[in-house]
C-alpha positions as a LaTeX table, in Angstrom:
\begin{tabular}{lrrr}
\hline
Residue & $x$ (\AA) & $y$ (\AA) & $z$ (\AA) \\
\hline
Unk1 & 12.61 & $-57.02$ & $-5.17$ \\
Unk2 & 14.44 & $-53.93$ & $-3.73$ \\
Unk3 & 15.65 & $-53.46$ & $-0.21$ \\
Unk4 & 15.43 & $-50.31$ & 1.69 \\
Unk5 & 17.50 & $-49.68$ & 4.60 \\
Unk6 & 16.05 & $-47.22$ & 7.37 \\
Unk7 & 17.28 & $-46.25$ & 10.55 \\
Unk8 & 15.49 & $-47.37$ & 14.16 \\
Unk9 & 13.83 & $-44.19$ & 14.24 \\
Unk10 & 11.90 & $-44.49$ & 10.94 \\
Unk11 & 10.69 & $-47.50$ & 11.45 \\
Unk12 & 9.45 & $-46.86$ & 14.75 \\
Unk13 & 8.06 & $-43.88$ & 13.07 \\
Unk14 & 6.43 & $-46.35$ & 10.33 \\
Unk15 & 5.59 & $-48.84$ & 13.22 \\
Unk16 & 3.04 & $-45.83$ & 14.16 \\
Unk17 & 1.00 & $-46.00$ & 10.78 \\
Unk18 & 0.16 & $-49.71$ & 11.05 \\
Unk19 & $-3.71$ & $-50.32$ & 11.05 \\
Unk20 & $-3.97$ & $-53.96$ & 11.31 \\
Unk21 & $-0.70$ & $-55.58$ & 13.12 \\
Unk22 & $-1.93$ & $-58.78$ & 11.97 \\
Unk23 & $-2.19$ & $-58.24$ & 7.93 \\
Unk24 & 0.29 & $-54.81$ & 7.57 \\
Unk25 & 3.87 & $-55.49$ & 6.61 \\
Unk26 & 6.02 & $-52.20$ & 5.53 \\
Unk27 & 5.46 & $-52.75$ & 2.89 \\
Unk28 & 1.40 & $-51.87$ & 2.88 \\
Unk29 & 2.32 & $-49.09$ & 5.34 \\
Unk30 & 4.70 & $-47.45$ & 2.87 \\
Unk31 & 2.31 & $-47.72$ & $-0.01$ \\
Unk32 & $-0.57$ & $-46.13$ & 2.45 \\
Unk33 & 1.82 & $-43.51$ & 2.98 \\
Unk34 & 2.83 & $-43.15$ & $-0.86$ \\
Unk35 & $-1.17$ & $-42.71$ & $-1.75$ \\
Unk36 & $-1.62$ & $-40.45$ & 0.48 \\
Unk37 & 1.49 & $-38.28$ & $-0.61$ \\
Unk38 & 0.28 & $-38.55$ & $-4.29$ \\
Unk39 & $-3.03$ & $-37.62$ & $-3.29$ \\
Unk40 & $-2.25$ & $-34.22$ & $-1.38$ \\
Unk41 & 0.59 & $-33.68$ & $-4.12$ \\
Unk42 & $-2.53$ & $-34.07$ & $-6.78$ \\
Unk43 & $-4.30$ & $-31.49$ & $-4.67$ \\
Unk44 & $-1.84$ & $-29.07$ & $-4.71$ \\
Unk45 & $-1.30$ & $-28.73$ & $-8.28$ \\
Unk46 & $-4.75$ & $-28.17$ & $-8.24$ \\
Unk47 & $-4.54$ & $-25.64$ & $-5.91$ \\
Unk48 & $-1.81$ & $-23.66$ & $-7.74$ \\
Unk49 & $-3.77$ & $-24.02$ & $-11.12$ \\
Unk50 & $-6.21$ & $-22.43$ & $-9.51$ \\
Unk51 & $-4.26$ & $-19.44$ & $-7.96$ \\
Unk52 & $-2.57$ & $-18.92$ & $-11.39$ \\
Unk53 & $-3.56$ & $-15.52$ & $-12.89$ \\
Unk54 & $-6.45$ & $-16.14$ & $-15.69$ \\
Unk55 & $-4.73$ & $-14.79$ & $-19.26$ \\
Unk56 & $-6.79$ & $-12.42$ & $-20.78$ \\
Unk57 & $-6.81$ & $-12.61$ & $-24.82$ \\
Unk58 & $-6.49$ & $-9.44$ & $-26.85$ \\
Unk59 & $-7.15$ & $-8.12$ & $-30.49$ \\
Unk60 & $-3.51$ & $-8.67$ & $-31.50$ \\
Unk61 & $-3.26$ & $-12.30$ & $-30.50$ \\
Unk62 & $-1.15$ & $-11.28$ & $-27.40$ \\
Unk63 & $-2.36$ & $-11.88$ & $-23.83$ \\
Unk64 & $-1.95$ & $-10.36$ & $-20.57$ \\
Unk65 & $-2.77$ & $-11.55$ & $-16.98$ \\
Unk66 & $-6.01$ & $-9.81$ & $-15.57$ \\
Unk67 & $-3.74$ & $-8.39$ & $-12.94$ \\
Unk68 & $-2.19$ & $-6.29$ & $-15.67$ \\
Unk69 & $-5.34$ & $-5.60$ & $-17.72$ \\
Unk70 & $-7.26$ & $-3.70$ & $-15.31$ \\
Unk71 & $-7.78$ & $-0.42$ & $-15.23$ \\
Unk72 & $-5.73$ & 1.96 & $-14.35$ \\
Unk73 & $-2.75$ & $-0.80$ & $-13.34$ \\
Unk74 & $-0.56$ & 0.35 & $-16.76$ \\
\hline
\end{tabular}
């Protein structure tokens, strides 16, 4: 098993995130903390897929971004 040193400050900080004083160690509050980082990180890539410009597919085989391929934006 690995040891972690933090500072009095984190782990106050961590102290906050406990949920059941009686069955939480760190070591369930970091992992809480860890799932819910991997879950908004999840939702983020998401989030940029979907703000990505769409490719639009041409005759030649090339593409361009939609941006590009409307009217009048040459």
């Amino acid at each position: 098993m690995k040891q972690v040193n933090v500072s009095e400050e984190l782990y106050d900080r961590l102290k906050d995130f406990v949920v059941d004083p009686f069955d939480d160690t760190l070591e369930t509050v970091v992992t809480r903390l860890v799932d819910v980082a991997t879950k908004a990180k999840d939702r983020w890539v998401l989030a940029e897929a979907a703000e990505a410009p769409e490719p639009v597919y041409e005759n030649s085989g090339a593409f361009r971004s939609k941006e590009v391929s409307e009217p009048g934006s040459l």
